[in-house]
N, C-alpha and C positions, 0 to 999 in steps of 0.2 A: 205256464209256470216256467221260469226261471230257471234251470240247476244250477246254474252257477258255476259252468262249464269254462269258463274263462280262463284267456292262455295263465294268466298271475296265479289263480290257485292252481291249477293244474301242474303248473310247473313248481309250488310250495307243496304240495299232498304227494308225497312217495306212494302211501297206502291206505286203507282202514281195510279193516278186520272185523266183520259181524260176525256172533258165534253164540251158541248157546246150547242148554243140554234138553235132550227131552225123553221125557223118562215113559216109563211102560203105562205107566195109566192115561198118559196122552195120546191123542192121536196125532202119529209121526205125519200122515200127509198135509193135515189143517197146518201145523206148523211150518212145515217146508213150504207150502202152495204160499201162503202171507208171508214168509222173509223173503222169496222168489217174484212174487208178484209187485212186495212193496219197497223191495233195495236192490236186490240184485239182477233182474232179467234176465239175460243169459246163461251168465256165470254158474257154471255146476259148485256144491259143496264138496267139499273134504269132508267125512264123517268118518269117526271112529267109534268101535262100540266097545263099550267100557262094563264094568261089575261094579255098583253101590255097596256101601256095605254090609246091607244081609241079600247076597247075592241077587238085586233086582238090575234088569238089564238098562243101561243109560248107554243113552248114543249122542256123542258131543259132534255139534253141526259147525260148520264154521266157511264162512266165505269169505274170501281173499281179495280185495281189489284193487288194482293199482290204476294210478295216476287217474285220468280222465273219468274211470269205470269208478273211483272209489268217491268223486270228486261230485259226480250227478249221483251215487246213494247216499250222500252229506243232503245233497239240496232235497232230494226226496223224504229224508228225514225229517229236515227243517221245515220242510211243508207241512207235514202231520203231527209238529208240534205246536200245543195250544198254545198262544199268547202267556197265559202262565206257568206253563212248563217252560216255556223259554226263556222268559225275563226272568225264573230259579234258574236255569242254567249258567245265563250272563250274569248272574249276580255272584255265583258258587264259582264262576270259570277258574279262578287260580288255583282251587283247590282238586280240578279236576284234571291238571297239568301234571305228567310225570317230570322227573330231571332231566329226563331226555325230549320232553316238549313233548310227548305223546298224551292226546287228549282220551278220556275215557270215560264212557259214559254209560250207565244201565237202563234199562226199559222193560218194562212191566212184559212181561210175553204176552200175558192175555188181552192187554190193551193190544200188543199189535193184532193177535187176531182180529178183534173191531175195529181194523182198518186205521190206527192212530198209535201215536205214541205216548207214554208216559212215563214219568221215573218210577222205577222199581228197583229192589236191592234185591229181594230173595225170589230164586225163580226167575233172573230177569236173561235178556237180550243184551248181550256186550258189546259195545262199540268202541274199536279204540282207532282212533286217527293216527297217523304216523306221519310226520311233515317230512319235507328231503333236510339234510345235515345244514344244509345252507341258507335254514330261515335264522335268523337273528335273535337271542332270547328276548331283548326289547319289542320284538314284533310278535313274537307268536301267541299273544292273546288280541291285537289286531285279527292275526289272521283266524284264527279262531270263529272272532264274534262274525266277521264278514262270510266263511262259509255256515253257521248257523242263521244266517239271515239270506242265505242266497236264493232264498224261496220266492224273491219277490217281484 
């Protein structure tokens, strides 16, 4: 596998940002061990614990990764996206572009538990890519589709 570590994205991806919340009736390790195992490696989380509101306990996870480190959990994604989850991504990409060219994207939690990804809205895994200031609006759904594909 490919991550798509290459000097051109590495030097276009400032960051991504995985993060997600996980509440008291889950189990906090299953979750951490699959976003650890399947994006992040090394990289410890930032976790804060928070109060829902009729005081059940939620702890929002979130990993940080910049340049190179954020650049191979892209291509690790793009791996574990099916053929149909991807070719909906590339079709939807403009709409998943902030003003700021920040890509963002959701995923089922419980698909990542089963070692894969999927789109999900509620309950989901957040992904948002951050490019450096200095990609081109004209280019950055190029670059986009090329780290979505860098799995190959």
């Amino acid at each position: 596998m490919n991550c798509g570590a290459g000097f051109g994205l590495k030097a276009a991806v400032q960051s991504v940002e995985v993060s997600c919340f996980v509440h008291a009736t889950e189990d906090r390790a299953i979750i951490a061990d699959s976003l650890s195992r399947t994006v992040t490696g090394d990289v410890q989380p930032e976790e804060e614990e928070m109060e829902g509101h009729f005081g059940n306990p939620i702890l929002h996870v979130r990993y940080s990764l910049k340049g190179e480190e954020g650049v191979v959990a892209m291509g690790k994604i793009a791996y574990l996206l099916s053929k149909e989850t991807k070719d909906k991504i590339m079709r939807e990409l403009a709409l998943l572009i902030d003003e700021h060219n920040a890509l963002y994207l959701r995923f089922s939690k419980q698909s990542l538990v089963a070692g894969k990804f999927e789109i999900g809205s509620e309950d989901s895994i957040r992904v948002r890519v951050k490019p450096r200031g200095y990609v081109p609006r004209g280019e950055i759904m190029d670059l986009y589709k090329i780290l979505l594909d860098s799995s190959k």
